[in-house]
C-alpha positions in Angstrom: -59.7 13.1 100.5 -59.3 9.3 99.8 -55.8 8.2 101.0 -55.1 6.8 97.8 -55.5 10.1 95.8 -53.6 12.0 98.8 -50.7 9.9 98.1 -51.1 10.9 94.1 -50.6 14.3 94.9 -47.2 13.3 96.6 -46.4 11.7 93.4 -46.6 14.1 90.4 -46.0 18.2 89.6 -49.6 18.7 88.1 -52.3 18.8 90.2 -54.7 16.5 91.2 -58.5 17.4 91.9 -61.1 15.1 94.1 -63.9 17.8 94.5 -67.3 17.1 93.8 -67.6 20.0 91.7 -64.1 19.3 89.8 -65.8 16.2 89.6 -69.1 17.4 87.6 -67.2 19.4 85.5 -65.9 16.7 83.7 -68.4 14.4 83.9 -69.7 14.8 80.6 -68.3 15.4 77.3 -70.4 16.6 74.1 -71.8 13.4 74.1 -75.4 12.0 75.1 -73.1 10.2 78.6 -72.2 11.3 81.9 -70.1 9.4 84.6 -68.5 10.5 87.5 -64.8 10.3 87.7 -62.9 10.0 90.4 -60.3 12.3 90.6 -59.4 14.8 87.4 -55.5 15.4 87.1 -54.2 18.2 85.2 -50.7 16.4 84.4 -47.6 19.0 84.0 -45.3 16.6 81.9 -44.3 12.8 81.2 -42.6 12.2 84.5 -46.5 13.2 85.4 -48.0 10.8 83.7 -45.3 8.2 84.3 -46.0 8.2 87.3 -49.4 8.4 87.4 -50.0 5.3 84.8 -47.7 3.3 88.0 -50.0 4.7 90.6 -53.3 3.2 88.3 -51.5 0.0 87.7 -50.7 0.0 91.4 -54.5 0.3 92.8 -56.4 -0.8 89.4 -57.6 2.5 88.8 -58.7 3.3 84.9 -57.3 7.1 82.9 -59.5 8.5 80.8 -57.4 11.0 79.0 -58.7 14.2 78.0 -58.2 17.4 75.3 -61.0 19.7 74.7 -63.5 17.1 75.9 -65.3 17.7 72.2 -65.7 14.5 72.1 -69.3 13.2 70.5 -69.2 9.2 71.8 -68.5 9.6 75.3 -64.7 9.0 74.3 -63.9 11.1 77.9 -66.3 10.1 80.2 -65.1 7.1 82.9 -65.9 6.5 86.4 -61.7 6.8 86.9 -59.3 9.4 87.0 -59.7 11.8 84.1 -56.2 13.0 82.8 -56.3 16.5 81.4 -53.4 17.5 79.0 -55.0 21.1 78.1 -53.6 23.1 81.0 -50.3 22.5 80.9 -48.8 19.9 77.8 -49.6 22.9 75.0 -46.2 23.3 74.2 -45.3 23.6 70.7 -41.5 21.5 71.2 -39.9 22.2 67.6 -40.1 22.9 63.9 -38.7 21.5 60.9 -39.2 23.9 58.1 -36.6 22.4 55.6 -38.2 19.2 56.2 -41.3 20.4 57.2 -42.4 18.7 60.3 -43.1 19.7 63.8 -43.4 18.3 67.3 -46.0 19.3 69.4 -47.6 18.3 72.7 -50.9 16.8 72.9 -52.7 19.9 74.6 -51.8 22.3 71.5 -54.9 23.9 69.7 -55.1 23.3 65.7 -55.9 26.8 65.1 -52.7 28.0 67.2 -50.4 25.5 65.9 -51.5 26.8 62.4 -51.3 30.5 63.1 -48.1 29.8 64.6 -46.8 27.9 61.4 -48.5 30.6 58.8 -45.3 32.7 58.7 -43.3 30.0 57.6 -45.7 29.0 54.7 -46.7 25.7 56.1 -50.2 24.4 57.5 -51.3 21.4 59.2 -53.9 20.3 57.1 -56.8 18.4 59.1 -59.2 21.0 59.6 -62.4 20.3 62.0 -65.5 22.2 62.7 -64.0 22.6 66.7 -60.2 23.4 65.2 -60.4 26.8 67.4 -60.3 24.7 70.5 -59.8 21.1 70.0 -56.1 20.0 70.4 -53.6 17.7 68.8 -54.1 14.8 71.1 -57.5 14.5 70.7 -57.3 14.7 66.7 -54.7 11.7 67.0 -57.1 10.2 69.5 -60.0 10.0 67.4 -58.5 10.1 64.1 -60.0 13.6 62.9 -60.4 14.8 59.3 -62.8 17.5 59.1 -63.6 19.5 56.0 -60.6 19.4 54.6 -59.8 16.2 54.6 -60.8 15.2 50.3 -57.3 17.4 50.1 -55.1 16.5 52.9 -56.4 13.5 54.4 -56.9 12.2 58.1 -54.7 12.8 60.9 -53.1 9.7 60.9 -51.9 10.9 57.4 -49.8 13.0 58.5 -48.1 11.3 62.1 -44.5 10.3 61.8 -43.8 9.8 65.0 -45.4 9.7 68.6 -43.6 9.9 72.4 -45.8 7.6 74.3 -46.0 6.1 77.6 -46.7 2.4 77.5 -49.2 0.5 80.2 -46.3 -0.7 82.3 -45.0 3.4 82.4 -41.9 2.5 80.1 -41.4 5.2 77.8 -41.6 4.8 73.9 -41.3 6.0 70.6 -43.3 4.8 67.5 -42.0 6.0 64.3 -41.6 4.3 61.3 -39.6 1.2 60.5 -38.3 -1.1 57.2 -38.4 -4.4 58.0 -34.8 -4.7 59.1 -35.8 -2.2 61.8 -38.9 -3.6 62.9 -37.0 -7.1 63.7 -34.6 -5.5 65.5 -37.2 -3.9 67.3 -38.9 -7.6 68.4 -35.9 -8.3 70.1 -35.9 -8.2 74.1 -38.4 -8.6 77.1 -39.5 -4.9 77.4 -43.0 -4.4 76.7 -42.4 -2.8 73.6 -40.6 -5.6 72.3 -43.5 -8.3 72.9 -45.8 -5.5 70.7 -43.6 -5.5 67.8 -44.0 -9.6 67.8 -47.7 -9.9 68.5 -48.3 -7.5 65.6 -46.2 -9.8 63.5 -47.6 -12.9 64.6 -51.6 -11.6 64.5 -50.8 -10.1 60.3 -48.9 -13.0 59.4 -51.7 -15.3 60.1 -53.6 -15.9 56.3 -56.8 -16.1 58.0 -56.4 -13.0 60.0 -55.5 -11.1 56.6 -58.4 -12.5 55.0 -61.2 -11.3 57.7 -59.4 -7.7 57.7 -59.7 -7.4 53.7 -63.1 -8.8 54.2 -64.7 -7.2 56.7 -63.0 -3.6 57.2 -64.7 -0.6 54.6 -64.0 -0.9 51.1 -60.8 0.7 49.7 -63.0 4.0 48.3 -63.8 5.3 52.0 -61.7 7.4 53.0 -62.8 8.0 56.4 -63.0 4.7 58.4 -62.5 4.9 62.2 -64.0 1.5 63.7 -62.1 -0.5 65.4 -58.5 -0.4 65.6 -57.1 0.2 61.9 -55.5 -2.9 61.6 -56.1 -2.8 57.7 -53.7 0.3 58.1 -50.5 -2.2 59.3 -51.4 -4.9 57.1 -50.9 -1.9 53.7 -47.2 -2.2 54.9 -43.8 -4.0 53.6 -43.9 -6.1 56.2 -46.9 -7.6 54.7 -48.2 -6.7 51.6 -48.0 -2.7 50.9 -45.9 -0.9 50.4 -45.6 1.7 52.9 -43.1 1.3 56.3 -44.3 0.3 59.4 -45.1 2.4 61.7 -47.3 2.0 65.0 -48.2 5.6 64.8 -51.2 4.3 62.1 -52.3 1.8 64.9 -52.3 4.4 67.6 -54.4 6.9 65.1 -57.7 6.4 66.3 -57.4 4.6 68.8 -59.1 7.0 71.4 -56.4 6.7 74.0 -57.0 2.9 75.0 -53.7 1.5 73.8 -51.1 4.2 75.4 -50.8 7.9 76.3 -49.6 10.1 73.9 -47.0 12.7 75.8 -45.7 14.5 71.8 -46.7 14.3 68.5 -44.6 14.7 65.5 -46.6 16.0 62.3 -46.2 16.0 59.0 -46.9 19.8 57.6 -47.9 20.6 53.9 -47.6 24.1 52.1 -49.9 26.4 52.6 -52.8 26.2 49.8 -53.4 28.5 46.7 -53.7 32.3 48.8 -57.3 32.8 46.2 -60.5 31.3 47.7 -64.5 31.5 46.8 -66.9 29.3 48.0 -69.8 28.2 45.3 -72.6 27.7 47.6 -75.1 25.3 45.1 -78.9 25.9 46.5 -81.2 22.4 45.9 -84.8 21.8 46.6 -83.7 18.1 48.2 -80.9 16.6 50.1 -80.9 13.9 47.5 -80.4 16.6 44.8 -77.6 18.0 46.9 -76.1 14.7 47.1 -76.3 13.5 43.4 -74.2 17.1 42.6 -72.1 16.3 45.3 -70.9 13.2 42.9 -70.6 15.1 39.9 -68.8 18.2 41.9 -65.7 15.5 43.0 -64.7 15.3 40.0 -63.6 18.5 39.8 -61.5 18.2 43.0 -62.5 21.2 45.3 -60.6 22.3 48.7 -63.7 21.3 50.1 -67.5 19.9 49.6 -69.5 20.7 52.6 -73.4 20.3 53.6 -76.0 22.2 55.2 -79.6 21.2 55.5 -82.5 23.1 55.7 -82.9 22.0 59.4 -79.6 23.8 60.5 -79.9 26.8 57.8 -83.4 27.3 60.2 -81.5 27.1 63.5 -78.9 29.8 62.0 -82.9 32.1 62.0 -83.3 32.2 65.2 -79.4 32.7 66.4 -78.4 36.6 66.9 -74.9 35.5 66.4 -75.6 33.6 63.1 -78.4 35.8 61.4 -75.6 38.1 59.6 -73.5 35.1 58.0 -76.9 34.0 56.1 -76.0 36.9 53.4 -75.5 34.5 50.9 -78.8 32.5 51.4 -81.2 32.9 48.6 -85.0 31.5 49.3 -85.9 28.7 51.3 -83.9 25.5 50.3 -83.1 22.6 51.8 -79.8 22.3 51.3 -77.1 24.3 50.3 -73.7 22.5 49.0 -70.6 24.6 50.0 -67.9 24.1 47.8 -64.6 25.5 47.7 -62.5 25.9 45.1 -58.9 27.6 45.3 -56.1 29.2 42.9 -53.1 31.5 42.3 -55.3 34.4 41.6 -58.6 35.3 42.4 -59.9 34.4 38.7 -58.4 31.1 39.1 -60.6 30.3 41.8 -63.6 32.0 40.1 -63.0 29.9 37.2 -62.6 26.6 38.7 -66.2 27.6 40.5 -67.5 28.3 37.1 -66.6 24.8 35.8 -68.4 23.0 39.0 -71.5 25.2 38.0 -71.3 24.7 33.9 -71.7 20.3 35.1 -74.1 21.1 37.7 -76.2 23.0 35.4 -75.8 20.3 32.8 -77.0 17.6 35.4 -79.9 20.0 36.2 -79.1 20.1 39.4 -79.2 23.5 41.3 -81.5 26.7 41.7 -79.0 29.5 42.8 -75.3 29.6 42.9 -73.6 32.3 44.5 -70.1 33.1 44.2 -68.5 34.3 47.8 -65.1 35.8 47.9 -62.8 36.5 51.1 -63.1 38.0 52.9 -67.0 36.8 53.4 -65.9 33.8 52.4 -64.9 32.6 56.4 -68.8 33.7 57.0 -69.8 30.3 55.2 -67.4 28.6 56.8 -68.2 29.9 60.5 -72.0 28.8 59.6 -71.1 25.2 58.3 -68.9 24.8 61.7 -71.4 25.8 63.9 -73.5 23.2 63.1 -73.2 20.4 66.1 -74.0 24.0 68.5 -77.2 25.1 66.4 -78.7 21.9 66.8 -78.9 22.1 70.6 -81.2 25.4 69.9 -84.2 22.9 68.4 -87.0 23.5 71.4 -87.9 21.1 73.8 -86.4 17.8 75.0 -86.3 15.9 71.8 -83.0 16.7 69.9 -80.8 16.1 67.5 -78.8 13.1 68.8 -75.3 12.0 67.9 -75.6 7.7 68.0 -75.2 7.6 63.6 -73.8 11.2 62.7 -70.5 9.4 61.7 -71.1 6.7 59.3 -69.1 6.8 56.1 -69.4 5.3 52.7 -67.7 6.0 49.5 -68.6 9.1 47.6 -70.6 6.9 45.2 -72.7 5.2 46.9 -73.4 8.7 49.3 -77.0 8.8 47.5 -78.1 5.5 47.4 -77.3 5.2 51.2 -78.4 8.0 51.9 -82.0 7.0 49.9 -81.6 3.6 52.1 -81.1 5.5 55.2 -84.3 7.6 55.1 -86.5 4.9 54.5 -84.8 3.2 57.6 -85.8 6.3 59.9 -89.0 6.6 58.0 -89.7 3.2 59.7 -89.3 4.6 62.9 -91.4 7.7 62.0 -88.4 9.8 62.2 -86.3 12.2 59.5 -82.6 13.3 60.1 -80.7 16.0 60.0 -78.0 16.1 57.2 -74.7 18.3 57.1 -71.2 17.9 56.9 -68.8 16.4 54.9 -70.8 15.4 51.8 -67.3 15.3 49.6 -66.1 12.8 51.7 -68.6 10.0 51.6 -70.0 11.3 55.2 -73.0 12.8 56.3 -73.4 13.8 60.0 -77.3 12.4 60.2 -78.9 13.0 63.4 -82.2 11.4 64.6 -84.5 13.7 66.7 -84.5 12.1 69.9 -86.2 12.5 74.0 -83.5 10.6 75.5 -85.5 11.6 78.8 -87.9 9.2 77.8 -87.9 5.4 78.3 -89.3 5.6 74.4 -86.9 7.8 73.2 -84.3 5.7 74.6 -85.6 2.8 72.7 -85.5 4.3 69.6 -81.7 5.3 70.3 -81.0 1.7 70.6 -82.4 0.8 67.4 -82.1 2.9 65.1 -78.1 2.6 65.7 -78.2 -1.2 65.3 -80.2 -0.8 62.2 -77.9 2.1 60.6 -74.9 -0.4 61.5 -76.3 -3.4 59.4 -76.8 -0.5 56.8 -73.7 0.8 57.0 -72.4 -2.4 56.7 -74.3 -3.5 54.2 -72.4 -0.7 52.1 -68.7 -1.4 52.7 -68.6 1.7 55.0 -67.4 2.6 58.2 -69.9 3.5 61.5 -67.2 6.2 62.2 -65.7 8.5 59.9 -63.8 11.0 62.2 -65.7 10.9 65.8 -64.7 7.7 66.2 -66.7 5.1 68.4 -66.3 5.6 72.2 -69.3 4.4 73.9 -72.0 5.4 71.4 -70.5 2.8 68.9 -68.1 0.7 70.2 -71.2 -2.3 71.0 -72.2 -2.6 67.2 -68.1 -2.9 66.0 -68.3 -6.5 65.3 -71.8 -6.6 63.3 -69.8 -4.1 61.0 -66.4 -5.7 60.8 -67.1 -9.1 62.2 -66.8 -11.3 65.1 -63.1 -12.2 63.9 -61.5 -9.1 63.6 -62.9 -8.0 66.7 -61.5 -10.5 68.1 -58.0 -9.6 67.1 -59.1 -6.1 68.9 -59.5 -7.8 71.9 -56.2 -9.7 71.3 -54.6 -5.8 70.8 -55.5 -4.5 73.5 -55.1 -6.9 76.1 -51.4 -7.3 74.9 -50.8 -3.4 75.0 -52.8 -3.1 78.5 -53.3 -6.0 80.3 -54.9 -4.6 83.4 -57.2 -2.3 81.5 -56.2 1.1 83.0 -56.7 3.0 79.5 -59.9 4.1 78.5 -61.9 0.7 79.5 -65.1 0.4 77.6 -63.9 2.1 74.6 -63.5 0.1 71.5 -63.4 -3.0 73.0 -65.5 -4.6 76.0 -67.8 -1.6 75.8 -71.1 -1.7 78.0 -74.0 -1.1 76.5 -75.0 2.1 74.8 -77.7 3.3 76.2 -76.8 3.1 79.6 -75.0 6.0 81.8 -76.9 8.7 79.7 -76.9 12.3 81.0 -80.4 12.4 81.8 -82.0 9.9 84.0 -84.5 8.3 82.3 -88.4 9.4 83.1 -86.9 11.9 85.3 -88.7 15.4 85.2 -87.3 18.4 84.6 -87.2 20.4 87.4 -89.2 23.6 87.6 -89.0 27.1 88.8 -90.3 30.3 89.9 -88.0 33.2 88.3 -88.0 36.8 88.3 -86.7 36.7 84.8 -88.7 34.9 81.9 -87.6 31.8 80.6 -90.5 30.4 79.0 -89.0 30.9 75.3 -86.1 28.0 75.9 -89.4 26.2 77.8 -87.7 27.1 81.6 -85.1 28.0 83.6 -83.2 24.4 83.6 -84.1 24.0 79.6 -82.1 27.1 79.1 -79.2 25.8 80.9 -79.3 22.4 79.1 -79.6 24.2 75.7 -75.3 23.4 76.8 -74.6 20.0 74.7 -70.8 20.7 75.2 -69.3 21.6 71.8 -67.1 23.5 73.7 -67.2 26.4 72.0 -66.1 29.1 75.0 -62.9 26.7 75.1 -61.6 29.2 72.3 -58.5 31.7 73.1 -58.0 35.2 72.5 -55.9 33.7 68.8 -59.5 32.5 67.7 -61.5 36.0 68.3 -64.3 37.3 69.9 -65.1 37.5 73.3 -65.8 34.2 74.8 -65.1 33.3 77.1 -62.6 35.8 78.9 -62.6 33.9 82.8 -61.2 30.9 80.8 -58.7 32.6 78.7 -57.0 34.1 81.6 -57.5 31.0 83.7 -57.5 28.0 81.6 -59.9 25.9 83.5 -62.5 24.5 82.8 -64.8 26.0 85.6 -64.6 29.2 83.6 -66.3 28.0 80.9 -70.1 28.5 80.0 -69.7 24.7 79.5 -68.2 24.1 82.6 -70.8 26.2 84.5 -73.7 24.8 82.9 -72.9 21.7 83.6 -72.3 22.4 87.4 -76.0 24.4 86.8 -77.5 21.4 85.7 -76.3 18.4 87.8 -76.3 20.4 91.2 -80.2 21.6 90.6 -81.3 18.1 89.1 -79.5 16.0 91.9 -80.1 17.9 94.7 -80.6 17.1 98.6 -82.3 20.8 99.2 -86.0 21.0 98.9 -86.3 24.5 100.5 -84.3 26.4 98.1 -81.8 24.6 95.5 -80.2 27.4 94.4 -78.6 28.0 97.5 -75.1 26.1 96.8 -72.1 27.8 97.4 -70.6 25.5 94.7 -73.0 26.8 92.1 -71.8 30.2 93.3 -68.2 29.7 93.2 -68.2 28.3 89.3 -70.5 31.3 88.5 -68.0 33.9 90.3 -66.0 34.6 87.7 -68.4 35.0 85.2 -68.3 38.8 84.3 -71.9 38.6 82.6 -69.8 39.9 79.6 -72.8 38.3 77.2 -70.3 37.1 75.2 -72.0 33.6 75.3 -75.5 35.3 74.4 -73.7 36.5 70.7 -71.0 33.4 70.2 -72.4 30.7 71.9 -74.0 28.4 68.6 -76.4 26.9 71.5 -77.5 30.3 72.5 -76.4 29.8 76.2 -76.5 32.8 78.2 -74.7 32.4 81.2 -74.9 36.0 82.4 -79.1 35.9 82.5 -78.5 32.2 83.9 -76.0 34.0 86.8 -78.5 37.2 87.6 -80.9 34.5 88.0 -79.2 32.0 90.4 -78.5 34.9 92.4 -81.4 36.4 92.9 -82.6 32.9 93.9 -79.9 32.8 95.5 -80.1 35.8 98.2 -83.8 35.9 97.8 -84.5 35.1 101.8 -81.0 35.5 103.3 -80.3 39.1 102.0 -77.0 40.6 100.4 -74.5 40.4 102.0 -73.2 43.9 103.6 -69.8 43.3 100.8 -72.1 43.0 97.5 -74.2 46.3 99.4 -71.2 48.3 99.8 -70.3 47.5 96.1 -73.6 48.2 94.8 -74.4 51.2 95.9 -70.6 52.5 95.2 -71.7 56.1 93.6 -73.7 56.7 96.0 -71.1 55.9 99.0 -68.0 57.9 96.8 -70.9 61.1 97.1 -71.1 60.9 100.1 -67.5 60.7 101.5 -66.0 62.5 98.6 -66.6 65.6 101.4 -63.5 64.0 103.4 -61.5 61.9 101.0 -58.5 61.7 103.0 -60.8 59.7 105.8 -61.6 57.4 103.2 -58.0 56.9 101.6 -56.3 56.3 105.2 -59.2 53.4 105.6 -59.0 51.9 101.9 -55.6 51.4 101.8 -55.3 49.5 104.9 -55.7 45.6 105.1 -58.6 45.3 107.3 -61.2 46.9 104.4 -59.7 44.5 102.2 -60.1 41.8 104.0 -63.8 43.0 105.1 -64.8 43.7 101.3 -63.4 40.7 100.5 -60.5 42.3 97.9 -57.9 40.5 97.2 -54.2 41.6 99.0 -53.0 42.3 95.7 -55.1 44.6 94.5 -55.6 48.1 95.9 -59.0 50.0 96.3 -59.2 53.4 94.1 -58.8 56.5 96.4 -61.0 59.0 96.2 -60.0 62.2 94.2 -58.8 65.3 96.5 -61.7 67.1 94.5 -64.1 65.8 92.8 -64.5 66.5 88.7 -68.2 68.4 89.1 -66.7 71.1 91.6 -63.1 71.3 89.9 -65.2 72.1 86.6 -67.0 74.8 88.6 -63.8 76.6 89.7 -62.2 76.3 86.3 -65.6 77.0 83.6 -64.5 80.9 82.8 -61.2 79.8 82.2 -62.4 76.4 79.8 -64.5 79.3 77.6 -63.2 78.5 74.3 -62.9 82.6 73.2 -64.6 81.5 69.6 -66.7 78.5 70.0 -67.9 76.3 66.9 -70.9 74.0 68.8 -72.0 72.6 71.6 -70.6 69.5 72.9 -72.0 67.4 75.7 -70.3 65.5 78.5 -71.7 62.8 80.2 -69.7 62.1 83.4 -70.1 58.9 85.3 -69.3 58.3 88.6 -65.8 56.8 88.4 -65.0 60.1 86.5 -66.6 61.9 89.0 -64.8 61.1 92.3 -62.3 58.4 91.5 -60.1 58.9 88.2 -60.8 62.7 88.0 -58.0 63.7 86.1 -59.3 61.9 82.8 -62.7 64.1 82.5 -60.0 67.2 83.2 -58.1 66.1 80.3 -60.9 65.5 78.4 -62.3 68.9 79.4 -59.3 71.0 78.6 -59.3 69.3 75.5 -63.2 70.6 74.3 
């Protein structure tokens, strides 16, 4: 281990990980980028990170923090140490309901925070498609809306206050401040203090207010992530809103660059009207879907979602998906989900009703079916699995997040949008369209080989062209995903040399030696460099025993992954993936996790005689219990249990099994045998030497044999199990554990026939 990280480990509770593997695993994000960290830290509380933000100071080494690592710019990929708050800070700290509020830490999952706030009639209301695993950090991080954000807003709507540790490891807490307060607050030589006056002195200056007015989106988008929201501070009474201050709005998307977030306080709203349907409005073109979309507004749904026909046809070809396309009638190409809410059930139906009567009017529309809960969460589970279905389009070229998070007011959505396909006509391309159509955002996704020196190219420029677009319309590159990497090169042709100047000015104040998040935002390299896949680089091929060739071979199958995330889900969320993590927690249990050790280990290998034998690609595949839950859940269609049998027949192909995975295998055949003598067998099990040769762990004990076993005890006792009037015939089917090991459940269930 590097001295330096040895001595870290001296320093903090957590624990701190150097490994090569550890390493990989958090390499990527969901985003087109991989880098190499240097060390992942799993911090266990603020004295943690306090100490570990000294430490970085200390030896100039960068944080990238990390939540889910959901993240679609690269926002969590760094050559530094990655800092994950999921393990351990998921503490939910306190509740408010009188004054309905509550403190979190940053690790907490959306989903869990709501189900544990349900009982007392409150909700936090950002709601996006990854809410079953993405946590509270990372929604203040990037700023996250999600679909339900034309009702309650963004996240940085609802932050009062945030416990933060500042770049110097001084504590702080931003909440907000009249401008007596925030005076009061410029006084002193703490670090703190000199951010209250730079804030001050930057807004104050007239010509800095004019380029912010000028250049940042225009007052109707609602979703506007670029930069540092600046435009947000300058809405205050300290300058000429007429909201308070509060540094909390600043810190909002600001994807972990200025300080680390340690706890979160939230503003909660009630929970909405308990009657839901969803009017799902079928159109023959996008632009159809887009011009209702305008018209549907007006009648102020919960929500106003988009599917194109691109991801409806993914949804074909999933097993898990196929059942929530009930509702699909014909073959359109697009479907406008719109939900509309009320007291009772024929509230909701009526407000439905109303959108169709306009739409209908407008002549927009073919079919529009009504969908009531419970079916309802069906349409729902389909919109959200949208970023995973895309990864199931064959071959290398796919759909590739650069432009999926440009914004633009509800307005101007089909005139962009109009704009926006002639651009990627240009470069002989079409998009794929879904998302949040209500809120003036698309998610549009080129189809892209970033493997190719000509795909690569095309990456390149068809983002600089969507960002003098986007421009062009008063709207915002990011709408929720904020920029990371992918964006953070094109912020000043959108908002202006001036203003990202005062970025610059920002950061450099807040962290001086550029430990947090470097490249992010501000003095980001260039796009389309550190990509996931080398470019030109081929794909390595196989030999398998099992058949690949649908997914186009063994490693396309494994980088179907694109790292949504998905098996980050607990046992709250439902379903079965993935069960290794929800016991564990880390991230080498997840399909994600092992996919990406699959992937980088047998495309950056030193082993020309036989790849597959890594021990590290065993150990992350170890705990896999080929449960298939990823075959039925996974949106990508990853299947980590055919991916496992594989790598281990390759795996033991020339070396043999070992005499442990044998004994194991052949198990009935071995209990046969020495069920003749169990109590040989019993004396030997339950000492430590077999465990220690079958590799069992101490804790665990190995079943004894039964004294007899189930077939011969039936034998003795078949006169006596005669029912004296019988009504049927029943048959038992008796497998091997019921045979010779837990006997005295086939007796039960014998006496009981």
């Amino acid at each position: 281990m590097n001295p330096l990280l040895k001595e870290l480990e001296t320093l903090i509770q957590g624990e701190v990980h150097v490994g090569h593997t550890m390493r990989v695993l958090y390499a990527t994000d969901a985003s087109v980028y991989r880098e190499l960290p240097a060390a992942v830290v799993l911090p266990k509380n603020t004295a943690d990170i306090q100490a570990l933000i000294r430490f970085a100071a200390r030896y100039r080494m960068p944080l990238i923090p990390r939540a889910a690592g959901t993240s679609l710019a690269g926002q969590c990929v760094g050559t530094g140490i990655v800092v994950d708050v999921s393990k351990y800070m998921n503490r939910i700290l306190e509740l408010n309901v009188e004054e309905g509020w509550v403190r979190v830490e940053p690790g907490v999952i959306r989903d869990e925070l709501n189900q544990f706030l349900e009982p007392h009639g409150l909700l936090f209301g950002p709601n996006t498609s990854t809410s079953n695993r993405c946590m509270i950090g990372g929604m203040v991080g990037n700023n996250s809306c999600g679909s339900t954000s034309i009702v309650y807003g963004t996240t940085r709507d609802h932050i009062l206050e945030l416990d933060v540790v500042l770049s110097d490891g001084s504590t702080a807490v931003f909440d907000a401040c009249s401008p007596e307060q925030f005076f009061e607050r410029c006084e002193g030589t703490t670090l703190e203090a000199r951010l209250y006056r730079q804030v001050h002195q930057l807004l104050m200056e007239p010509e800095h207010q004019t380029a912010i007015r000028a250049g940042f989106p225009k007052a109707a988008v609602q979703r506007r992530n670029t930069g540092y929201a600046l435009d947000s501070l300058l809405d205050t009474t300290l300058f000429e809103g007429d909201q308070d201050f509060n540094f909390c709005k600043l810190l909002a998307g600001s994807e972990g660059t200025l300080a680390f977030t340690t706890a979160i306080k939230l503003h909660l709203n009630p929970l909405p009207p308990p009657a839901e349907v969803v009017l799902a409005v079928h159109f023959e073109s996008v632009q159809a879907a887009l011009q209702a979309t305008v018209i549907a507004m007006q009648h102020q749904p919960y929500a106003c979602e988009l599917m194109d026909k691109v991801i409806l046809d993914c949804t074909k070809e999933n097993e898990s998906f196929q059942r929530y396309r009930f509702f699909v009638e014909g073959d359109p190409q697009a479907i406008l989900c719109l939900e509309c809410r009320g007291a009772q059930i024929r509230d909701a139906e009526k407000a439905a009703e109303t959108i169709k009567t306009a739409l209908q009017a407008a002549g927009l529309g073919y079919a529009f079916p009504v969908i009531q809960a419970p079916d309802s969460k069906k349409v729902w589970t389909l919109r959200k699995a949208g970023l995973g279905l895309l990864a199931n389009i064959p071959g290398d070229a796919k759909a590739v997040a650069c432009i999926e998070d440009t914004a633009v007011a509800v307005a101007d959505l089909p005139a962009y949008i109009q704009e926006f396909e002639s651009l990627l006509a240009g470069f002989g391309q079409r998009a794929v369209y879904y998302a949040h159509a209500g809120a003036g955002e698309l998610h549009l996704r080129p189809i892209l080989n970033l493997k190719e020196a000509e795909g690569r190219k095309a990456f390149r420029d068809i983002s600089e062209a969507t960002a003098r677009l986007v421009a062009k319309f008063g709207g915002s590159l990011s709408g929720e995903h904020g920029d990371g990497r992918v964006r953070a090169e094109f912020i000043p042709l959108v908002l202006g040399e001036k203003n990202y100047r005062l970025f610059q000015a920002i950061k450099s104040t807040w962290d001086p030696l550029q430990l947090f998040n470097p490249g992010k935002i501000t003095d980001a390299p260039p796009m389309d460099v550190a990509l996931r896949y080398e470019a030109d680089a081929d794909t390595p091929a196989f030999d398998t025993l099992f058949d690949f060739s649908k997914q186009g071979g063994f490693m396309r199958a494994v980088e179907q992954c694109n790292g949504s995330g998905d098996c980050r889900k607990l046992p709250g969320a439902g379903g079965t993936m993935c069960p290794s993590y929800q016991a564990t927690r880390n991230e080498k249990e997840t399909t994600r996790g092992r996919a990406n050790v699959l992937r980088e280990l047998l495309t950056r290998h030193q082993m020309p005689d036989n790849p597959f034998r890594q021990p590290a690609i065993k150990e992350v595949l170890d705990l896999c219990l080929s449960c298939k839950g990823c075959t039925a859940e996974c949106p990508s269609n990853v299947d980590m249990a055919g991916l496992k049998a594989e790598f281990l027949y390759q795996y033991y192909r020339r070396s043999g099994l070992p005499l442990r995975n044998r004994l194991f295998a052949r198990t009935a055949q071995l209990n046969a045998a020495l069920s003749k003598v169990p109590w040989l067998y019993n004396s030997i099990a339950r000492g430590a030497l077999s465990k220690k040769v079958l590799g069992v762990a101490e804790e665990r004990s190995i079943p004894p044999l039964a004294k007899k076993e189930l077939r011969r005890w039936y034998r003795q006792q078949a006169i006596r199990l005669q029912p004296k009037q019988p009504v049927g015939e029943v048959y038992f089917f008796m497998d091997a554990f019921t045979q010779y090991l837990d006997v005295e459940i086939g007796q039960k269930t014998l006496q009981l026939l």
